[in-house]
C-alpha positions in Angstrom: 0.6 8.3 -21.2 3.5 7.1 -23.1 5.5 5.0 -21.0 9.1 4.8 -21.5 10.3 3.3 -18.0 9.2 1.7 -15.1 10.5 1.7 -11.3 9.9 -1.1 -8.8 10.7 -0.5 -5.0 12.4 -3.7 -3.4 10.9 -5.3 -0.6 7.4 -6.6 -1.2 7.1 -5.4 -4.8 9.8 -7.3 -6.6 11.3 -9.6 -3.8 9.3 -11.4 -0.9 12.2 -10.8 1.5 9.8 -11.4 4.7 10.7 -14.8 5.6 14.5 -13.9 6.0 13.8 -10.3 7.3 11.4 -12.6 10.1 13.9 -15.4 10.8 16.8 -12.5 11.9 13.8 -11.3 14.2 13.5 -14.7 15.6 16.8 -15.7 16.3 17.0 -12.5 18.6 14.1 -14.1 19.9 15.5 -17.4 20.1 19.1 -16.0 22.0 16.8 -14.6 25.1 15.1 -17.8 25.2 12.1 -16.5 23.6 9.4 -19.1 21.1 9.9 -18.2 17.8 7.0 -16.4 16.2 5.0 -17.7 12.8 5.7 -15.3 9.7 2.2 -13.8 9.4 3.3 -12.2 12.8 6.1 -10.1 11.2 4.9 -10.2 7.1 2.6 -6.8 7.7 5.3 -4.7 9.4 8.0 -5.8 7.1 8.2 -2.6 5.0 9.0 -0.5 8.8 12.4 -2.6 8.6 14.2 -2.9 11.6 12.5 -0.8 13.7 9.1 -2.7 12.9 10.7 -6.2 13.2 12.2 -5.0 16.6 8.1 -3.9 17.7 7.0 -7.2 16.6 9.7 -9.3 17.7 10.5 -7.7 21.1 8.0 -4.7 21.6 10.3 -2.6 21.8 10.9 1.4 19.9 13.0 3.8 19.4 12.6 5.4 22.6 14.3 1.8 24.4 17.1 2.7 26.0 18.6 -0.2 24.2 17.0 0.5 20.7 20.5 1.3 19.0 22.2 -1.9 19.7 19.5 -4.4 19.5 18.7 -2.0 15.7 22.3 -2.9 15.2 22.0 -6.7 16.2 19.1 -7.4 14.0 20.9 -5.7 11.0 23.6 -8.0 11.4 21.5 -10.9 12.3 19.8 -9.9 8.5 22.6 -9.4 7.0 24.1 -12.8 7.8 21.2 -14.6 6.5 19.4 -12.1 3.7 19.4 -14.8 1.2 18.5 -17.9 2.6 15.1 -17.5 1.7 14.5 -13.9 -0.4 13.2 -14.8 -3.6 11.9 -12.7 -6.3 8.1 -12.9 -6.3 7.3 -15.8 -8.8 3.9 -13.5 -10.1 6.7 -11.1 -10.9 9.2 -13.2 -12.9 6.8 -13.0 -16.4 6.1 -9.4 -16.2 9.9 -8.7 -16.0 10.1 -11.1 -19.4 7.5 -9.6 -20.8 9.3 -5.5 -20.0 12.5 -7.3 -21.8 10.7 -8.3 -24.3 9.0 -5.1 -25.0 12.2 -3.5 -24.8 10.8 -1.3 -21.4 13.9 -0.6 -18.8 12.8 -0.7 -15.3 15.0 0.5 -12.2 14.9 -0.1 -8.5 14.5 2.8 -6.1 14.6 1.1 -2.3 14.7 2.9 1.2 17.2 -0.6 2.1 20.6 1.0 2.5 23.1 -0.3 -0.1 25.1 -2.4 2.3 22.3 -4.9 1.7 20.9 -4.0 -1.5 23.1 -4.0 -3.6 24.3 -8.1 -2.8 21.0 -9.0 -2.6 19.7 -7.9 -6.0 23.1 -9.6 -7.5 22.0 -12.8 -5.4 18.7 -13.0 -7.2 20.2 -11.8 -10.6 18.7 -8.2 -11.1 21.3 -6.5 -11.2 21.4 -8.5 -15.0 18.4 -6.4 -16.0 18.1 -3.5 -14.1 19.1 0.0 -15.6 19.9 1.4 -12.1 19.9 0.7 -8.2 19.0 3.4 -6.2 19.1 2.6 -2.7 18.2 4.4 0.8 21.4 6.0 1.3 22.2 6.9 -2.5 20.8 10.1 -2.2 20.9 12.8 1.1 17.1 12.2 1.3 14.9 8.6 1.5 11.1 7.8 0.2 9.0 9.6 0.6 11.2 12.4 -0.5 11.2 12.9 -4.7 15.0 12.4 -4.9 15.2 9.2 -5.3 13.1 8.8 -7.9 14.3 11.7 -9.5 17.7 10.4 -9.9 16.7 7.4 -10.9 14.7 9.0 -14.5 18.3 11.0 -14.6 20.4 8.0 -14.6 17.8 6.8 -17.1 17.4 9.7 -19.2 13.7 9.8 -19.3 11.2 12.2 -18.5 9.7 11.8 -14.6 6.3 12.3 -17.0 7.1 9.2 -18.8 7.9 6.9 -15.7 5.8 5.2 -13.5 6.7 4.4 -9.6 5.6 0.7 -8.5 5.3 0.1 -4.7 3.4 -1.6 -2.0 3.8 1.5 0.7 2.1 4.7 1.1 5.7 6.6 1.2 6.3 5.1 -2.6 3.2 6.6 -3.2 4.1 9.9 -1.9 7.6 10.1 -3.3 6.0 9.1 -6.9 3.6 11.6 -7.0 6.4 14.4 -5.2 8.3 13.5 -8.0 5.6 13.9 -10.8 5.0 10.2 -11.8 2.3 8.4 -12.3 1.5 6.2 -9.3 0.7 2.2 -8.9 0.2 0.6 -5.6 0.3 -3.2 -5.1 -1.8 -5.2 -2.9 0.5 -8.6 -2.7 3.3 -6.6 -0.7 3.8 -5.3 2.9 1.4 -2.7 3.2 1.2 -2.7 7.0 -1.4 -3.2 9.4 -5.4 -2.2 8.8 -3.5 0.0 6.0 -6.0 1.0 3.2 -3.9 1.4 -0.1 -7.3 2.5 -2.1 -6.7 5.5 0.6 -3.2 6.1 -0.8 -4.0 8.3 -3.3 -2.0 6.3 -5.9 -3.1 6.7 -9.8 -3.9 2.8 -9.8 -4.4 -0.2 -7.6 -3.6 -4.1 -8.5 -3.8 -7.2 -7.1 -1.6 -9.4 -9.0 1.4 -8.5 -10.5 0.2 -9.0 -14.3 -2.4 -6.1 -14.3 0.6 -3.8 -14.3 1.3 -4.8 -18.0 -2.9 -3.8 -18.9 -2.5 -0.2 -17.3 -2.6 2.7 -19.8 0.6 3.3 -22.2 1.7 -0.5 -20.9 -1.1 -2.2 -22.6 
């Protein structure tokens, strides 16, 4: 395969966003007199964003009578706090030198609306290296969808045969392959609960983030 870009979703992949995504969950808790809960509680579910916090936090769903505001609460609750503690995956920082250095762009193609995207990835500085930002509400469709992805390679101007789609979730798996990429699942991100990702059907599985630079036509 030759190779000529990569795309990275968000949360989980690039950025451990868990512990901020976690504390906006337990200050709801926290404001109805509720103990907060430890992070492991909340880390699995963190790629089913606010809906999945709310289950964890408050077990409630989307068919709460009150799911819409308390939705709305935590998203503002997030968003007042969404860098207090989101850091770029340390594991990650070499293998975005090492794409630099190798002259290889990479994108980011997140289901996190760009109300939050798009100050978070300036917070952490990568919007500095990034080619483009495609967020959940760039498009009229979301992952697992192709379009996404698909826009991204045009913004790019590669082939969708030359790129490959990096993710930690089953829809990124599903939106690469819609979209005719080649596939890479990761195990250090949110992959939910008793998920398989070998299941997943993606063209490769790592553990750590610096087996992505020994896959084929990145080695």
């Amino acid at each position: 395969m030759n190779v000529k870009a990569l795309l990275f979703d968000l949360d989980g992949t690039l950025i451990d966003s868990a512990p901020d995504l976690a504390g906006a969950a337990n200050e709801m808790r926290v404001a109805r007199g509720l103990p907060e809960l430890p992070l492991s509680h909340f880390r699995p579910m963190v790629g089913s964003g606010a809906r999945g916090m709310l289950h964890r936090a408050l077990e409630v769903g989307p068919d709460h009578d009150d799911f819409a505001a308390l939705r709305d609460e935590f998203l503002g609750r997030y968003e007042s706090r969404m860098t207090l503690e989101t850091r770029i995956f340390p594991a990650m920082l070499p293998v975005l030198q090492a794409l630099l250095l190798r002259s290889l762009p990479w994108a980011i193609v997140t289901n996190k609306a760009t109300r939050f995207t798009e100050p978070l990835v300036r917070a952490l500085g990568l919007d500095l290296q990034s080619k483009a930002l495609i967020c959940g509400d760039t498009t009229p469709h979301s992952k697992p969808h192709p379009a996404p992805l698909l826009e991204a390679a045009r913004r790019m101007q590669v082939s969708v045969t030359e790129c490959i789609y990096v993710g930690d979730d089953l829809r990124d798996v599903q939106a690469g392959r819609a979209a005719g990429m080649a596939t890479v699942a990761v195990a250090w991100g949110y992959t939910g609960q008793g998920d398989v990702i070998e299941n997943w059907g993606a063209d490769h599985v790592i553990q750590w983030p610096h087996q992505l630079l020994q896959l084929p036509g990145l080695a």
